[in-house]
GULUM-912260 format. One record per residue (C-alpha): residue number from 1; x, y, z. Coordinates in steps of 0.1 Angstrom, whole numbers, plus 5000, padded with zeros to 4 digits. Each point is the difference from the previous one (the first is absolute). Layout:
<sites>
<num = NUM px = X py = Y pz = Z>;
...
</sites>
This chain:
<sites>
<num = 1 px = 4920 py = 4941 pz = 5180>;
<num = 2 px = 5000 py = 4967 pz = 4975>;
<num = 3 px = 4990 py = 5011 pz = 4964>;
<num = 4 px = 5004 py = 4975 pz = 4974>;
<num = 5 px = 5025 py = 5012 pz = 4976>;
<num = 6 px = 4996 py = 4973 pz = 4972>;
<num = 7 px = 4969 py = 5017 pz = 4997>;
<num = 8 px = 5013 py = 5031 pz = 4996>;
<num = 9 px = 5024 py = 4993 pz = 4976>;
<num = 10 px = 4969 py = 4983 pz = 4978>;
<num = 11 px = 4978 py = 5033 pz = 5001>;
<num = 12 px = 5033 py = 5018 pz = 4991>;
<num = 13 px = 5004 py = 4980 pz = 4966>;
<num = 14 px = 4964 py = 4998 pz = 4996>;
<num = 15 px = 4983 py = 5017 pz = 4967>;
<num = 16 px = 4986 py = 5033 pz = 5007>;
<num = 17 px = 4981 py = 5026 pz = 4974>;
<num = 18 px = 5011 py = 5028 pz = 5023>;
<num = 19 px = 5026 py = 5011 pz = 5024>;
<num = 20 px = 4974 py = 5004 pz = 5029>;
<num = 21 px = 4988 py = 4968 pz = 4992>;
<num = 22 px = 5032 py = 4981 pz = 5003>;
<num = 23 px = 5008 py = 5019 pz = 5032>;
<num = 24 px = 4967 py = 4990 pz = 5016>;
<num = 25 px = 5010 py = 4963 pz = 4994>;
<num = 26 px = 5033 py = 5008 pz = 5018>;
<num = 27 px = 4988 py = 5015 pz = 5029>;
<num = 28 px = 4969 py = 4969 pz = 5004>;
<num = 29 px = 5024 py = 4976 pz = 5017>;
<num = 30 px = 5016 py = 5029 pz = 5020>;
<num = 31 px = 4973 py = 5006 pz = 5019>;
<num = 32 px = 5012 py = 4978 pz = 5029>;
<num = 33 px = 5025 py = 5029 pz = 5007>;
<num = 34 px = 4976 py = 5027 pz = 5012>;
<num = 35 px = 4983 py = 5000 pz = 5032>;
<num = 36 px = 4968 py = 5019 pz = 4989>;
<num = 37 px = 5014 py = 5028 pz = 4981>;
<num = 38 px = 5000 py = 4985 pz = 4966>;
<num = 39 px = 5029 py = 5004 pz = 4982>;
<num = 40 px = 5006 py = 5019 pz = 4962>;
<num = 41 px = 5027 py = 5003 pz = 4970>;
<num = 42 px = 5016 py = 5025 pz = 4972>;
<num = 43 px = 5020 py = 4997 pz = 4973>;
<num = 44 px = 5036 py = 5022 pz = 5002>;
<num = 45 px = 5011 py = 5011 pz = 4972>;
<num = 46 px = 5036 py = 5019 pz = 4991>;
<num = 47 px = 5004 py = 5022 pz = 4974>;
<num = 48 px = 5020 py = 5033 pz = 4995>;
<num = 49 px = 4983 py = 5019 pz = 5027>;
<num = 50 px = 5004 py = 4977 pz = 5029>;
<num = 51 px = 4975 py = 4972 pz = 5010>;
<num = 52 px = 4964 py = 5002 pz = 4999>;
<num = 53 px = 4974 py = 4974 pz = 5018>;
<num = 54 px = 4972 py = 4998 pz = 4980>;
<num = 55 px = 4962 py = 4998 pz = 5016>;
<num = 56 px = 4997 py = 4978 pz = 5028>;
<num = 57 px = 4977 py = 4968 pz = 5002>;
<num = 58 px = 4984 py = 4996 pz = 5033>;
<num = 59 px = 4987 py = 4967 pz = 5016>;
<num = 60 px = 4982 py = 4995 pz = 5031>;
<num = 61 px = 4993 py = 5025 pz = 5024>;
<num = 62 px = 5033 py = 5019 pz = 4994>;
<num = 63 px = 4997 py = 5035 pz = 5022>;
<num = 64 px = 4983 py = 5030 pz = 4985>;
<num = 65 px = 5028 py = 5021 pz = 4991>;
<num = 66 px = 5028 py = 4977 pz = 4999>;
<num = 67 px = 5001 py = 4993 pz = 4960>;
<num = 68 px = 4997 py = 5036 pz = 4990>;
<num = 69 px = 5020 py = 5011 pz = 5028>;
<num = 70 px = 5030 py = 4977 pz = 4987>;
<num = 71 px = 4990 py = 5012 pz = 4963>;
<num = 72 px = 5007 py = 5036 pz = 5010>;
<num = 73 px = 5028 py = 4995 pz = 5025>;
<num = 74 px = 5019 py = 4977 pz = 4969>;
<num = 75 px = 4991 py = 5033 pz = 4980>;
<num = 76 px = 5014 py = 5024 pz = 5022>;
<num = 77 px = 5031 py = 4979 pz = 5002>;
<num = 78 px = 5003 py = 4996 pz = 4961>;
<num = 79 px = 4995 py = 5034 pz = 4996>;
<num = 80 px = 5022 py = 5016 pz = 5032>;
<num = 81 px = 5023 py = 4973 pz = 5013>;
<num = 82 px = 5006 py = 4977 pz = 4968>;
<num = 83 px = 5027 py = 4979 pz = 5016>;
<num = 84 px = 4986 py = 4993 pz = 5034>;
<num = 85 px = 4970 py = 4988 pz = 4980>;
<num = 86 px = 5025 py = 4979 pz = 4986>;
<num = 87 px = 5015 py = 4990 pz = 5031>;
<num = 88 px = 4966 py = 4991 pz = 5012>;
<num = 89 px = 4992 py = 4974 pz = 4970>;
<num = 90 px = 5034 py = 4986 pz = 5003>;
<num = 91 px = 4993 py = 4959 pz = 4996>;
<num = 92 px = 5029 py = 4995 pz = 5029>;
<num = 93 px = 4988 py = 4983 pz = 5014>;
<num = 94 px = 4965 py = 4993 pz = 4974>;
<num = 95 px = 4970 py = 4991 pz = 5029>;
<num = 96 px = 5007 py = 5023 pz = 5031>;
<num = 97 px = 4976 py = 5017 pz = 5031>;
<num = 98 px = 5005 py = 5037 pz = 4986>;
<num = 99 px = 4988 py = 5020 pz = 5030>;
<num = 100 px = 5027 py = 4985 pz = 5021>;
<num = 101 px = 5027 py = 4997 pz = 4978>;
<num = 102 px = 4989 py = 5028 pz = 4970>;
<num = 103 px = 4999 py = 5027 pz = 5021>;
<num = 104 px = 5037 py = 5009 pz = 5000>;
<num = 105 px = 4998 py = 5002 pz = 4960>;
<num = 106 px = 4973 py = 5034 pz = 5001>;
<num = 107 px = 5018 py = 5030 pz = 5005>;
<num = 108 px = 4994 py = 5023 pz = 5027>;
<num = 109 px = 4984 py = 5025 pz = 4980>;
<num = 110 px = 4978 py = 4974 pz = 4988>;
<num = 111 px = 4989 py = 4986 pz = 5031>;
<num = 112 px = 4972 py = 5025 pz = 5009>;
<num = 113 px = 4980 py = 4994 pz = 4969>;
<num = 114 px = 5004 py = 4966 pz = 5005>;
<num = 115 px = 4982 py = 4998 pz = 5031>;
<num = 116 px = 4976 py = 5028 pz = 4986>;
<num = 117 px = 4991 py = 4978 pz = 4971>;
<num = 118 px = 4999 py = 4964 pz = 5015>;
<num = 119 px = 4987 py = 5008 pz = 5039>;
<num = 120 px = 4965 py = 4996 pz = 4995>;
<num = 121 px = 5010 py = 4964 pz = 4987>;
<num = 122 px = 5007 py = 4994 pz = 5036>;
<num = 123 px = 5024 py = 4972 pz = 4991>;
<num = 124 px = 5035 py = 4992 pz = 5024>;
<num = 125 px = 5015 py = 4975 pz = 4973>;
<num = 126 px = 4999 py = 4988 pz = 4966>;
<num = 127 px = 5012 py = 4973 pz = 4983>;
<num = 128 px = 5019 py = 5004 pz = 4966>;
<num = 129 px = 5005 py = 4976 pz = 4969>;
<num = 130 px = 5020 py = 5016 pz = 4970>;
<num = 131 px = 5004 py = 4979 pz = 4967>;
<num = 132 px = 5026 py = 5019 pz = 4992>;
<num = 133 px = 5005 py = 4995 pz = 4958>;
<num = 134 px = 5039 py = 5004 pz = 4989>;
<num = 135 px = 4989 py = 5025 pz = 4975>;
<num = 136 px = 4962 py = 5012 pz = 4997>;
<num = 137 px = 4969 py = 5002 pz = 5021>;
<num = 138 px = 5001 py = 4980 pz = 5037>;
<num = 139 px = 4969 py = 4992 pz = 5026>;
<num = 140 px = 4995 py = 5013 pz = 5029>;
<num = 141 px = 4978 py = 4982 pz = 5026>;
<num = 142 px = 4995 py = 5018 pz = 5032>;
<num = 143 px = 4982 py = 4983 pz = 5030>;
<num = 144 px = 4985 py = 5026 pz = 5031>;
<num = 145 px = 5002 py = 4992 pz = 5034>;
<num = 146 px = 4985 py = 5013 pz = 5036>;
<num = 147 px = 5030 py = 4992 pz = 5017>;
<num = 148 px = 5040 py = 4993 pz = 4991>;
<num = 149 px = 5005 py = 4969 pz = 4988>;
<num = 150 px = 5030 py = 4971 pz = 5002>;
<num = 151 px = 4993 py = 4980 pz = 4966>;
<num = 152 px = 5017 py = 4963 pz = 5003>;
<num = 153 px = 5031 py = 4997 pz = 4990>;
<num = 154 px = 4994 py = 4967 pz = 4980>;
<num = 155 px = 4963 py = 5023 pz = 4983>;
<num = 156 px = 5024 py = 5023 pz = 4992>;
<num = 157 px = 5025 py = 4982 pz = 4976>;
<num = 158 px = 4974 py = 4982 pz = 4986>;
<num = 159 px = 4980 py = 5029 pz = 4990>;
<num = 160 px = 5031 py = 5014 pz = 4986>;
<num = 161 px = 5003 py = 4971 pz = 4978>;
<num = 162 px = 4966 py = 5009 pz = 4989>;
<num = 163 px = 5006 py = 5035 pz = 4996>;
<num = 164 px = 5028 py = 4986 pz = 4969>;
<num = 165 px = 4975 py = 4981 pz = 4983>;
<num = 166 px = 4979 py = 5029 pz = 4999>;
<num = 167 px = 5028 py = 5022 pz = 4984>;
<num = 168 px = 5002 py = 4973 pz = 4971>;
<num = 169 px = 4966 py = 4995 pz = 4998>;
<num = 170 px = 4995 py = 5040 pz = 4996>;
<num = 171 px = 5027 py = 4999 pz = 4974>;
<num = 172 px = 4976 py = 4979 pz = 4979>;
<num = 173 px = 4971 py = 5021 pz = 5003>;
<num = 174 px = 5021 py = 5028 pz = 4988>;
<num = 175 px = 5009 py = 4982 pz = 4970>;
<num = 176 px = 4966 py = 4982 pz = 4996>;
<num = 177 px = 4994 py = 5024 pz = 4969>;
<num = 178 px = 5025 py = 4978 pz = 4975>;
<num = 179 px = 4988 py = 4991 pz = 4967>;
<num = 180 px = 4987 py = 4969 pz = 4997>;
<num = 181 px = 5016 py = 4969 pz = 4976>;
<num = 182 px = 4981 py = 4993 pz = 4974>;
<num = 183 px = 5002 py = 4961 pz = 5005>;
<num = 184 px = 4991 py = 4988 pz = 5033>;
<num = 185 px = 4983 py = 5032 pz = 5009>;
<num = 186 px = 5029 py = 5003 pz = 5027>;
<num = 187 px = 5015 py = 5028 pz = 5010>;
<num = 188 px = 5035 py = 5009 pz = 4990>;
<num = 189 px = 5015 py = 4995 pz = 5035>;
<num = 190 px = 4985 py = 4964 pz = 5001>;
<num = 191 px = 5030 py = 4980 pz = 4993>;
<num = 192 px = 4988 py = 4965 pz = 5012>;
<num = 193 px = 4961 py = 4981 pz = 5010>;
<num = 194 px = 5003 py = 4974 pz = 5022>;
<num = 195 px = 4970 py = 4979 pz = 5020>;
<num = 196 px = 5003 py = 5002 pz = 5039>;
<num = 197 px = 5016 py = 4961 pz = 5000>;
<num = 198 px = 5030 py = 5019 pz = 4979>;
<num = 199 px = 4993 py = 4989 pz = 4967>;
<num = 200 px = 5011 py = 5022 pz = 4976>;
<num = 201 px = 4978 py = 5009 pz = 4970>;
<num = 202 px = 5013 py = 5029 pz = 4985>;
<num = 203 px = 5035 py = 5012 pz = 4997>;
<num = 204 px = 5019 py = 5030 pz = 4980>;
<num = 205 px = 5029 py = 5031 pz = 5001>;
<num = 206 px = 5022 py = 4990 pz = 5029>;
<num = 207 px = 4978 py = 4970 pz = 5013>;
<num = 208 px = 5008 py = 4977 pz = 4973>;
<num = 209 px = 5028 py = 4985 pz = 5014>;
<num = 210 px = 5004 py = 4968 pz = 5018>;
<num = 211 px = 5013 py = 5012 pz = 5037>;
<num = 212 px = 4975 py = 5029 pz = 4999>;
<num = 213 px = 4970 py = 4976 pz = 4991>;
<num = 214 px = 5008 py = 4977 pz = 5025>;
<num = 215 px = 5003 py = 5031 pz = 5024>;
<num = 216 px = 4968 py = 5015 pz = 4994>;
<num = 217 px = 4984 py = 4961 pz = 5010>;
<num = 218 px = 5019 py = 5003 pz = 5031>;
<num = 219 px = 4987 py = 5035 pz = 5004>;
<num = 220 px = 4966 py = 4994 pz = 4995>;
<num = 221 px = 5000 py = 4968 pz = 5023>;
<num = 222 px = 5017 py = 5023 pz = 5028>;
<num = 223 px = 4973 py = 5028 pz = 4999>;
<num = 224 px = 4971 py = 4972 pz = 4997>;
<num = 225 px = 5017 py = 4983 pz = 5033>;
<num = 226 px = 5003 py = 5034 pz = 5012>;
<num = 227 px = 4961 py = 5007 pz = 4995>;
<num = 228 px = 4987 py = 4966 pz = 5015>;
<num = 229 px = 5004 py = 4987 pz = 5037>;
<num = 230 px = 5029 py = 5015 pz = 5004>;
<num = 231 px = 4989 py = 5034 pz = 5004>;
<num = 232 px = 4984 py = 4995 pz = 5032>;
<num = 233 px = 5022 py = 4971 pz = 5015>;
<num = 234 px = 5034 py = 5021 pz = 4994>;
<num = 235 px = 4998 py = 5031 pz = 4986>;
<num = 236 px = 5031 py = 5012 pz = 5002>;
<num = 237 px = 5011 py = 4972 pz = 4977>;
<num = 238 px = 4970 py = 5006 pz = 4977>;
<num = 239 px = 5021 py = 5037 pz = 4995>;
<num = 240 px = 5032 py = 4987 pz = 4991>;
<num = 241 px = 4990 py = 4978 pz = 4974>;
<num = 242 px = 4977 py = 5027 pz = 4983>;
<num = 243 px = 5024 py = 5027 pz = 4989>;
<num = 244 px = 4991 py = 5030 pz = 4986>;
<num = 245 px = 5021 py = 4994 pz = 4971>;
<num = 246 px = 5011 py = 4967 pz = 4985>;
<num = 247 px = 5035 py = 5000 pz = 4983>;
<num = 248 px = 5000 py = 5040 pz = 4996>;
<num = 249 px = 4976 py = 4999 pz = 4977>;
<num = 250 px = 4965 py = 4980 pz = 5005>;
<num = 251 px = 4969 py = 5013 pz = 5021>;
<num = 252 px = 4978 py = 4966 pz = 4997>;
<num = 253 px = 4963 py = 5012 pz = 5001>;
<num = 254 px = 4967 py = 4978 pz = 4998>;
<num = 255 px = 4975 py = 5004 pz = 4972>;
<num = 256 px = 4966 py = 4978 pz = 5001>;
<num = 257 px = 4984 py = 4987 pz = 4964>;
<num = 258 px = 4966 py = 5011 pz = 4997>;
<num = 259 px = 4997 py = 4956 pz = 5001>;
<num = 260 px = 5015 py = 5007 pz = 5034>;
<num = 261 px = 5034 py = 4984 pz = 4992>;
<num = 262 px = 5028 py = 5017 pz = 5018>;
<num = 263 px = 5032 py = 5011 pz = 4989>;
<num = 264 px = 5030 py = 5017 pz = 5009>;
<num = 265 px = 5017 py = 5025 pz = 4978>;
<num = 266 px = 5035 py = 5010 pz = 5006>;
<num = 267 px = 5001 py = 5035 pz = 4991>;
<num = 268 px = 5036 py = 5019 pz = 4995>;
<num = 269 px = 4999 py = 5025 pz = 5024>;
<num = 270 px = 5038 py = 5015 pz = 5013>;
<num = 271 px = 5000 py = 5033 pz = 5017>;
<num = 272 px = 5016 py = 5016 pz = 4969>;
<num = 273 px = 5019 py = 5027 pz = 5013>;
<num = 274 px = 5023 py = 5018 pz = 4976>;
<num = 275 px = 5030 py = 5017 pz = 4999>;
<num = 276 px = 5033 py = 5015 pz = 4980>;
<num = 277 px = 5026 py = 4984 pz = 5007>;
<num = 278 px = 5010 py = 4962 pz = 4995>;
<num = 279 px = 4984 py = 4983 pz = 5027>;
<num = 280 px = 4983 py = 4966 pz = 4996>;
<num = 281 px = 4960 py = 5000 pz = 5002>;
<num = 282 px = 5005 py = 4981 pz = 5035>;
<num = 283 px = 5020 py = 5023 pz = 5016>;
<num = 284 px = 4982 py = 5031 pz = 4990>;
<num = 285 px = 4970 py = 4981 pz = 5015>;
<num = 286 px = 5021 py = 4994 pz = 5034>;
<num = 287 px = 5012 py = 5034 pz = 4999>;
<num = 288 px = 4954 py = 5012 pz = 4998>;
<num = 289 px = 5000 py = 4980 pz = 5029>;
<num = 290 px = 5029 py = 5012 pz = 5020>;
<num = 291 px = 4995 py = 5031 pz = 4993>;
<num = 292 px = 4970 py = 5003 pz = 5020>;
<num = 293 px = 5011 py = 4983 pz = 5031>;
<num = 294 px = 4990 py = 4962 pz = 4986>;
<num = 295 px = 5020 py = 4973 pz = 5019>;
<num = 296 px = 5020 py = 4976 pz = 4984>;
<num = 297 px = 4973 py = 4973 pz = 5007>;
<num = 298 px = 4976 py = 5015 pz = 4995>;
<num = 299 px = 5014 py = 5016 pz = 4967>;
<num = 300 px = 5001 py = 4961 pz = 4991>;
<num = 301 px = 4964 py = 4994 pz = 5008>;
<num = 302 px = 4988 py = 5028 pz = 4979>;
<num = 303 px = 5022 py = 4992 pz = 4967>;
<num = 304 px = 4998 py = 4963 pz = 5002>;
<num = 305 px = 5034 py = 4991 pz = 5005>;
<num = 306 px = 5024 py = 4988 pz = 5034>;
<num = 307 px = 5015 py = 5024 pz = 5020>;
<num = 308 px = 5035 py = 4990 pz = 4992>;
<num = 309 px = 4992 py = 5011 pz = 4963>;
<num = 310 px = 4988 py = 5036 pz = 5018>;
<num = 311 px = 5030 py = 5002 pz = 5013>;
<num = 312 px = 5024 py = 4989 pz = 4972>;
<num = 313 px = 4983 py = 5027 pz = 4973>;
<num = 314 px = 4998 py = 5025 pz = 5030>;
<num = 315 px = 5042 py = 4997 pz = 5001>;
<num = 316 px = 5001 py = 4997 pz = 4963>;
<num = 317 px = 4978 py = 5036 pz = 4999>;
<num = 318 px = 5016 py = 5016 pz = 5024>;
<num = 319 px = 5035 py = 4995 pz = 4981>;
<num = 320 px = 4987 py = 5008 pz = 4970>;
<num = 321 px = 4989 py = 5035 pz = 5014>;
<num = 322 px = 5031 py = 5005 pz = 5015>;
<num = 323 px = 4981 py = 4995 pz = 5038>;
<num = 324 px = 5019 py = 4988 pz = 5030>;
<num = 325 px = 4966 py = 4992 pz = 5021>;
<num = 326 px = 4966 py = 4993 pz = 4996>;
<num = 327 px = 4992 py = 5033 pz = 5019>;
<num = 328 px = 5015 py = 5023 pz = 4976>;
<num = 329 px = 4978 py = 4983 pz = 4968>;
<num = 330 px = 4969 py = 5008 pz = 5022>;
<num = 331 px = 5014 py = 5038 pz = 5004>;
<num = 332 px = 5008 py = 5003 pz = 4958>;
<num = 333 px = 4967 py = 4980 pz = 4993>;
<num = 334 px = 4978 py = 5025 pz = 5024>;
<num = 335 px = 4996 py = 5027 pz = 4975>;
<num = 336 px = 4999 py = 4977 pz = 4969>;
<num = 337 px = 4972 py = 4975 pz = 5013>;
<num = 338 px = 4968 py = 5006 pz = 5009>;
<num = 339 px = 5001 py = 4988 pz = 5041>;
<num = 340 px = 4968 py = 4979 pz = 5002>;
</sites>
């Protein structure tokens, strides 16, 4: 199982008119995954009345009955067993074989129409990516197989580096609808333009300064080294150095001139979860993560910033809300935020 995911972090901040657009470009450089079964996606969202997966995109010979049998069992859930559907999208860990180690999350009663609804897919195993977005809609990939499968350990944390970047990069199409400057014709979010050598030709709001220009160079330089050679002589490195988040703040996405000049626009682009009380923007975003089973690590991946720095506003949260452990801010944050 060796999937590129450079590539899939690309189609992920790729322009797309439509969400089933965008999520066929995100499932193209899956396809490795499957072993003749195809593979398919939908969007989660959480609103009042539990979560909802949207319609599901199919690619490849997936099995006839296995999308609309997920679309109803997800429905049943949603409708009869809200929180074990919850359970079930949990993002701890975010790319996981569901069949094998899903099962224990249906309830009993649930596990009859579950086999009703999904046996004529005549699948033993499926593999699962969640995006899961700190506040909002998330993607779910699912991938069918004949037969249980053991997913490398090493394919595994790389597609769950993958699975961060998409978070951010649905974040973006979810706030693709803001008004447009009128100089520039950039988007409000666009805070600086730079040229793949790191150049920088257009700065403004918080990316004026001179340690934030020269880290947005260093930024772009990192993702271009990121998408080059090194992609495919050591991938794992290629990961670390593209976060999904620069500095807290910056998504870095391509845009091509109609001349066919590239440039990368660093787009502001934090979670943005809110609450009451007087916590600092970073550690309500740690407490997002936390809160729905995130690692440290990979809490640092997703927000753009080092682990230590996770842990340091995770402490300073936790005495702010009067907490003694990271377990009971998960338990008070259950109800309050949407588990995705």
């Amino acid at each position: 199982m060796k999937v590129d995911c450079v590539r899939i972090i690309e189609a992920g901040y790729a322009a797309a008119a439509s969400d089933e657009e965008w999520m066929a470009g995100v499932l193209e450089p899956l396809e490795p995954l499957t072993r003749g079964m195809g593979l398919m996606s939908g969007i989660v969202d959480f609103d009042e009345g539990g979560p909802r997966v949207g319609n599901w995109l199919p690619r490849g010979a997936v099995p006839e009955g296995f999308a609309p049998g997920w679309q109803a069992l997800y429905a049943h859930l949603g409708q009869h067993f809200p929180d074990s559907l919850r359970n079930l999208l949990s993002p701890n860990p975010s790319v996981i074989c569901w069949a094998t180690e899903r099962a224990s999350c249906l309830p009993g009663a649930a596990l009859p129409v579950a086999r009703e609804l999904l046996g004529r897919a005549r699948f033993k195993d499926a593999l699962g990516l969640l995006a899961a977005e700190p506040s909002g809609p998330s993607l779910l990939v699912t991938v069918p197989y004949r037969e249980e499968v053991t997913v490398p350990p090493r394919t595994l944390h790389q597609l769950t580096r993958a699975t961060a970047h998409l978070c951010s990069a649905l974040r973006l199409r979810r706030r693709a609808l803001a008004p447009v400057d009128e100089v520039g014709g950039l988007a409000q979010d666009v805070e600086a333009v730079l040229d793949p050598s790191g150049r920088l030709h257009h700065a403004r709001h918080g990316a004026e300064g001179k340690a934030e220009r020269a880290s947005l160079s260093g930024i772009v330089r990192r993702i271009e080294r990121a998408r080059g050679r090194l992609r495919r002589t050591d991938p794992e490195e290629a990961l670390e150095i593209w976060l999904a988040l620069f500095d807290g703040r910056w998504s870095v996405v391509e845009r091509t001139e109609s001349d066919g000049r590239r440039f990368l626009l660093a787009r502001r682009n934090p979670p943005g979860d809110r609450d009451p009380i007087a916590l600092t923007q970073g550690e309500r975003d740690v407490l997002a993560c936390v809160a729905r089973g995130h690692s440290n690590k990979y809490t640092g991946y997703l927000l753009g910033v080092a682990t230590s720095t996770v842990a340091t506003r995770l402490e300073s949260a936790l005495r702010k809300l009067g907490l003694p452990a990271r377990r009971d801010a998960i338990e008070m944050l259950a109800g309050a935020v949407p588990a995705s």
